[in-house]
N, C-alpha and C positions, 0 to 999 in steps of 0.2 A: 479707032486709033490708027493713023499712020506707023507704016512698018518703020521702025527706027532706021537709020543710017547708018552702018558697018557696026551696029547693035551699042552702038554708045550710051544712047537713055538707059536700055535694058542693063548697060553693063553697072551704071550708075545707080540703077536702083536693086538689082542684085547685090552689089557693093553696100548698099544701104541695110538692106535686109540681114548679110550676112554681119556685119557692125553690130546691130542692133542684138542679134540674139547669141553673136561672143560675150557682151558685156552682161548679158540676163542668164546666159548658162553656167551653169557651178563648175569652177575648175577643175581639171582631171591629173587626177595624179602624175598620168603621163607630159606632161604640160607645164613644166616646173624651171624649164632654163636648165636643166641637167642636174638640181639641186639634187635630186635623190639619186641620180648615177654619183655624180660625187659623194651624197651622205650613203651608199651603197658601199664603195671603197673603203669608208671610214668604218663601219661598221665593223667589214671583215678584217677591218685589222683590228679595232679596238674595242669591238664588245663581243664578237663570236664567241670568245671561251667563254662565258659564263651566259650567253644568251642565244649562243647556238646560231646555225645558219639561219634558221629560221625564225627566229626570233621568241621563241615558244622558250627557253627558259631554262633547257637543256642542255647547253656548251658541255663541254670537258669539265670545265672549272666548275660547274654547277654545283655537282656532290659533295663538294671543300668546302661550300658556303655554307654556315650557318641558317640562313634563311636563302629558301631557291631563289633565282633569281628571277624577275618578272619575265611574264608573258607578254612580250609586245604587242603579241597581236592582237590583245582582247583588252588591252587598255584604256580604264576611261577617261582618263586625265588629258585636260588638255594641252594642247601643242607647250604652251608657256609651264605650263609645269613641266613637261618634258621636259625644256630647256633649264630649268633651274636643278631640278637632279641631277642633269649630264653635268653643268657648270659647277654645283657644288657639292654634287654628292649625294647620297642615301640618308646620312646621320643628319647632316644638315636639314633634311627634310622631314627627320624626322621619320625614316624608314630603316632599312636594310644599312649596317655600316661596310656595308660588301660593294656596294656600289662605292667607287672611288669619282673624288672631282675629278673633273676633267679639263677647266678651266684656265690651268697653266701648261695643259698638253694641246688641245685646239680653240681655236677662234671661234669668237661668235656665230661667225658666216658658218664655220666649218660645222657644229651644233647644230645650226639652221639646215642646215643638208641633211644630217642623221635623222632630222627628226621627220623631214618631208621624204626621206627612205622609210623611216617607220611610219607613216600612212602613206604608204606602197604596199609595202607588206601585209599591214591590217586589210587595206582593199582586196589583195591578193586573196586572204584569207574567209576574210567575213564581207564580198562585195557591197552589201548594203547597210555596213554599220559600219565603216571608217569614217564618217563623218563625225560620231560618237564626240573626239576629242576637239575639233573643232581646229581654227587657226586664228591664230593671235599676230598682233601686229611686228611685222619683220616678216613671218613665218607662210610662206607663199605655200597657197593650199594645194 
């Protein structure tokens, strides 16, 4: 093969290659559009007391609940059940009535951020089992 020309084939088929194996690679948590730096902020303003910085279940608020609050980080539920807890609750779902809706305090989108911070967190945590809850449609993995 001819040497390419100020490498433009090569750059073409490099270009190719790398196309090919972003769209075959599993998304990285880091990789999210800043969804999880945004669902980051939210967190630590509106679920730290009772779920702790790190998500483990420990807040402040924790020992006031009746039932602790979950551990994030080992959660198997996935992403859309997340979302329906945060938007309506614990009781609604049939768990913990300590979990309050959240649905008339953030946005969808905003929801959608928390929940791609909470599989941040689980990776942080358990790097090979954040996949566990999975990503449902809206919820950029």
């Amino acid at each position: 093969m001819k040497r390419a020309r100020a490498g433009i084939p090569m750059s073409a088929s490099l270009a190719a290659v790398i196309v090919s194996l972003s769209l075959s690679a599993p998304a990285r948590a880091d990789s999210d559009d800043g969804a999880s730096a945004r669902g980051r902020a939210l967190f630590e303003t509106y679920c730290v007391l009772c779920h702790g910085t790190a998500g483990k279940g420990d807040g402040r608020a924790a020992s006031l609940q009746k039932v602790r609050p979950s551990d994030l980080t080992v959660s198997p539920r996935s992403d859309e059940y997340k979302l329906q807890i945060i938007s309506n609750g614990g009781a609604a779902m049939s768990r913990s009535e300590g979990m309050p809706p959240w649905k008339t305090v953030l946005t969808r989108e905003q929801m959608t951020d928390v929940v791609a911070y909470l599989r941040v967190m689980a990776e942080r945590e358990h790097p090979r089992s954040a996949a566990v809850g999975g990503s449902s449609p809206g919820v950029k993995p």
